[in-house]
C-alpha positions in Angstrom: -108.3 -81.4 -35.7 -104.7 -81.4 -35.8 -102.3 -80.9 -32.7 -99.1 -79.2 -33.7 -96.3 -80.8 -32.5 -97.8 -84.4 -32.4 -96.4 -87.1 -34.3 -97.9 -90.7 -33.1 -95.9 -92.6 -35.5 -92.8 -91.0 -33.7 -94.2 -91.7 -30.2 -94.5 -95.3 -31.0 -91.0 -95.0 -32.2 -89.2 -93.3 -28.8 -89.5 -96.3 -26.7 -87.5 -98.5 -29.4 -85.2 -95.6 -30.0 -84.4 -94.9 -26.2 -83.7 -99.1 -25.4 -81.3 -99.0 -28.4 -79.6 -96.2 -26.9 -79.7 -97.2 -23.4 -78.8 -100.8 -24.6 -76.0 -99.0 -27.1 -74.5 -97.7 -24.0 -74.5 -100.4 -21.7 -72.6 -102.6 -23.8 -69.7 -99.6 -24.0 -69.7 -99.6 -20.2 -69.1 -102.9 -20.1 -65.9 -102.8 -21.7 -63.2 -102.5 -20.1 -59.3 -101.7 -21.1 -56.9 -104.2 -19.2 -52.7 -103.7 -18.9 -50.5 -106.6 -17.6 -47.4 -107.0 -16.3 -46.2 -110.6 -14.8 -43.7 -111.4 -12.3 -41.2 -113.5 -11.2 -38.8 -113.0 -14.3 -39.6 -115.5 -16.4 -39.2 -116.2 -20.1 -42.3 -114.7 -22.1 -45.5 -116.8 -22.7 -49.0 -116.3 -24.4 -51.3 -117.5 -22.2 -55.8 -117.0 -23.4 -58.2 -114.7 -21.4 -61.7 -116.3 -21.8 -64.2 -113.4 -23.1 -67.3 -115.7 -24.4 -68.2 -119.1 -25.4 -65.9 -120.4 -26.8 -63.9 -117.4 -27.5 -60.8 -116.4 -26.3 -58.3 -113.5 -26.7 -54.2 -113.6 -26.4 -52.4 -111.8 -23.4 -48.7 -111.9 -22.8 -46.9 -112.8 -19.7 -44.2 -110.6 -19.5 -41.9 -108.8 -16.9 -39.6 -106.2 -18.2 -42.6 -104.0 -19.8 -46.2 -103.5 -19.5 -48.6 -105.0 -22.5 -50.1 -102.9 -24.9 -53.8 -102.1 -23.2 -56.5 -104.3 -25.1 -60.4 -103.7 -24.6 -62.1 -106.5 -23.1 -65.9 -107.3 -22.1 -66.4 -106.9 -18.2 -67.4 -110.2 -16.9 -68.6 -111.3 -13.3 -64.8 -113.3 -13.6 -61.8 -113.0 -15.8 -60.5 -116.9 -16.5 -56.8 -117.1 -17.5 -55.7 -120.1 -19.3 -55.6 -121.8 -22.5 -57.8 -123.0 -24.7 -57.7 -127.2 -26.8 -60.3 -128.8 -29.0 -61.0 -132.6 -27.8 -61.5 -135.5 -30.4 -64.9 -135.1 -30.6 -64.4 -131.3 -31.3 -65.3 -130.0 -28.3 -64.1 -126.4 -27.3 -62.2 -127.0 -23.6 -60.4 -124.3 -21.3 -58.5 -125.0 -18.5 -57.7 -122.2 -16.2 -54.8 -120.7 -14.6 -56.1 -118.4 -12.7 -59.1 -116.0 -12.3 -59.5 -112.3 -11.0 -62.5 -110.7 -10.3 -62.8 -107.0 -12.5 -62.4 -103.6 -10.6 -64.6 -100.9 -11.2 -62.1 -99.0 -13.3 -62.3 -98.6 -17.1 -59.0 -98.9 -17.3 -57.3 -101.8 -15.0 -53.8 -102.8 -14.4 -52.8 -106.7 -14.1 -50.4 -107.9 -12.1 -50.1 -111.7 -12.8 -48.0 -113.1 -10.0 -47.0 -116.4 -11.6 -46.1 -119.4 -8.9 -43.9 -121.2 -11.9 -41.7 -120.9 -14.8 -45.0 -122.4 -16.2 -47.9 -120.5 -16.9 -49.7 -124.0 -16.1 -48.2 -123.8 -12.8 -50.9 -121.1 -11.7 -50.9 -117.6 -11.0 -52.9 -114.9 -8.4 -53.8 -111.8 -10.5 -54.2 -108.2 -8.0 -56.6 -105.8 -10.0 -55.6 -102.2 -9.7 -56.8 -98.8 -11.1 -54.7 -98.0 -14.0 -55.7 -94.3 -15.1 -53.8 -91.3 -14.4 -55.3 -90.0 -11.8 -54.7 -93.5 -9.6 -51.9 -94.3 -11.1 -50.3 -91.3 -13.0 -46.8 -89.1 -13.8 -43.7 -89.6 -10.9 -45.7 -92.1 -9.1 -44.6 -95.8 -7.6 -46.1 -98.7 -7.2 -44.8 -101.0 -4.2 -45.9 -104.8 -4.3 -44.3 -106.8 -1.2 -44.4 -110.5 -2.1 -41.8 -111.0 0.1 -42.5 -112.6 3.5 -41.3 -110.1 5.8 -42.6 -106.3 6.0 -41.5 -104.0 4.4 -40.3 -100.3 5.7 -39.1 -97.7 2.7 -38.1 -93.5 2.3 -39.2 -92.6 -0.6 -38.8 -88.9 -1.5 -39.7 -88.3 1.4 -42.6 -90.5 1.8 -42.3 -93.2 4.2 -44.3 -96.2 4.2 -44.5 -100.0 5.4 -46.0 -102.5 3.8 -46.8 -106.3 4.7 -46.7 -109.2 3.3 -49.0 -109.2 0.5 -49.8 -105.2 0.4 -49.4 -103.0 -2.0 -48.8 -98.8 -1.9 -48.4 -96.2 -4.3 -46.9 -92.7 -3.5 -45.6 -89.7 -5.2 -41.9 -89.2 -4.2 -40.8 -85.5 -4.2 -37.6 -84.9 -5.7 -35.2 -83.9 -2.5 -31.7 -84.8 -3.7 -32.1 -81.9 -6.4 -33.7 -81.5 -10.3 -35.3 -85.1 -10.5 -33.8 -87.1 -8.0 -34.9 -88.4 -4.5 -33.5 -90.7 -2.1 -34.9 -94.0 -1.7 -34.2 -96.3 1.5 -35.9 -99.4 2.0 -35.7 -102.3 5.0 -37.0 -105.2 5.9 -37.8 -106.5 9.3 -35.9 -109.6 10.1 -36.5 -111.5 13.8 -36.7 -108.0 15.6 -34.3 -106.3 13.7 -34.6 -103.9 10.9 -31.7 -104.3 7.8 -31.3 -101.9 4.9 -31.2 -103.5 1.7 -31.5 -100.4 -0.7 -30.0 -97.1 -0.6 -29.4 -95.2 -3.8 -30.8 -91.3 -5.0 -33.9 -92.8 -7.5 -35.1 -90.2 -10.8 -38.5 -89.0 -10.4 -39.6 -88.9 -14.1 -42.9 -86.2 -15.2 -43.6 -88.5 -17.9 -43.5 -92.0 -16.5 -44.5 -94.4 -13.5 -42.1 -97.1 -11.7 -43.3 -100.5 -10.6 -41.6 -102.3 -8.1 -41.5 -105.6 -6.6 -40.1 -107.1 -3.2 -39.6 -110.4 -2.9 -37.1 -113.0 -1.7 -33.9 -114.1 -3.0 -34.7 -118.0 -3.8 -31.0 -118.6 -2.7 -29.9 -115.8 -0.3 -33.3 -115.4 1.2 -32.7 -111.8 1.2 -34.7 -109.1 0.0 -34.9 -108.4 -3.5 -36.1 -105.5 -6.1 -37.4 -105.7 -9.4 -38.4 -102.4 -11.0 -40.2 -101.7 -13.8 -40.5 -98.0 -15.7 -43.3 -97.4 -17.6 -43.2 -94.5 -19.8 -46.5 -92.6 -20.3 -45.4 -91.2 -23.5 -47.7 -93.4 -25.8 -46.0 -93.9 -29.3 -49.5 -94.6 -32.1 -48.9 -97.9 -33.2 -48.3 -95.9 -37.0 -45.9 -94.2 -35.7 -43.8 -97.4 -34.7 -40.9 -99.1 -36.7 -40.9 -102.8 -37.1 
């Protein structure tokens, strides 16, 4: 007697079939597209992200624009460093620094070197780097300075301390794309204004910034970074 619709061969098939999916798929979700950007200013370097034994992939550290995103494996630890061969042969790697992966599919990098020397060592903060974290006419604040950090952005106020980070949406209130930016920093008891300017608020691009201290003034310091959000295809580029 046959039974319509049966096929055993294809039974014994579905539970190969469905691991090779399943297995397909969690190999995808472990990838994961990373962006960096370093600070201090330093002069560029290639430094190695370790991705498997004995394999290694190149990342820039550079601070006037993000890196191009690159799709890497999701590991319990990313190890920054660079990689030698000993006398016998031997693969070695000597780390940097390490951070530990968001959640995100696509993560920002921000490689806080503590030297002109990527040997020097570095603390890497993590963040989510799609659009809707991270997206059109917003800013990033980093304070790595060692006083906190008060700002009116837009119309958004904020304070940060040492070591925190914020992102906000400024709305544009000193006319078509502008807003007013003020930002201070608490000194003994006293608050002092060390920027005051009208800021664009660009639909098609996000700003970075960084507060830290003048090595010689001691004062507090900006670096900004705009990052456009119109991606150019690498086809599309001239050399």
């Amino acid at each position: 007697m046959t039974f319509a619709g049966r096929n055993p061969t294809g039974i014994a098939f579905l539970p190969v079939l469905l691991a090779v999916g399943i297995g397909g798929q969690r190999m995808h979700a472990q990838e994961v597209s990373i962006t960096c950007l370093s600070f201090p200013k330093y002069s560029p370097a290639s430094i190695e992200l370790l991705v498997g034994p004995k394999k290694t992939i190149p990342i820039a550290l550079q601070s006037h624009t993000l890196t191009e995103p690159v799709k890497v494996p999701r590991l319990s630890i990313w190890k920054f460093g660079r990689s030698s061969t000993n006398a016998a042969g031997d693969f070695r790697f000597k780390s940097y620094g390490e951070a530990r992966p968001g959640k995100a599919r696509e993560q920002l990098l921000l490689i806080i070197r503590k030297g002109a020397s990527p040997s020097d060592g570095f603390k890497i903060l993590s963040l989510d780097n799609s659009r809707t974290s991270f997206g059109p006419s917003q800013m990033l604040f980093v304070n790595l300075a060692r006083e906190r950090v008060a700002g009116l952005v837009g119309g958004k106020q904020f304070r940060l301390e040492p070591g925190r980070h914020i992102i906000i949406k400024p709305q544009p209130d000193r006319g078509k794309n502008l807003c007013f930016a003020s930002l201070r920093y608490m000194r003994g008891t006293k608050w002092r204004t060390f920027f005051s300017t009208n800021w664009p608020t660009l639909s098609n691009a996000r700003g970075l910034i960084f507060l830290y201290n003048d090595p010689r003034s001691k004062s507090v310091k900006i670096h900004s970074v705009v990052d456009s959000l119109v991606r150019i295809p690498a086809s599309d580029r001239q050399e």
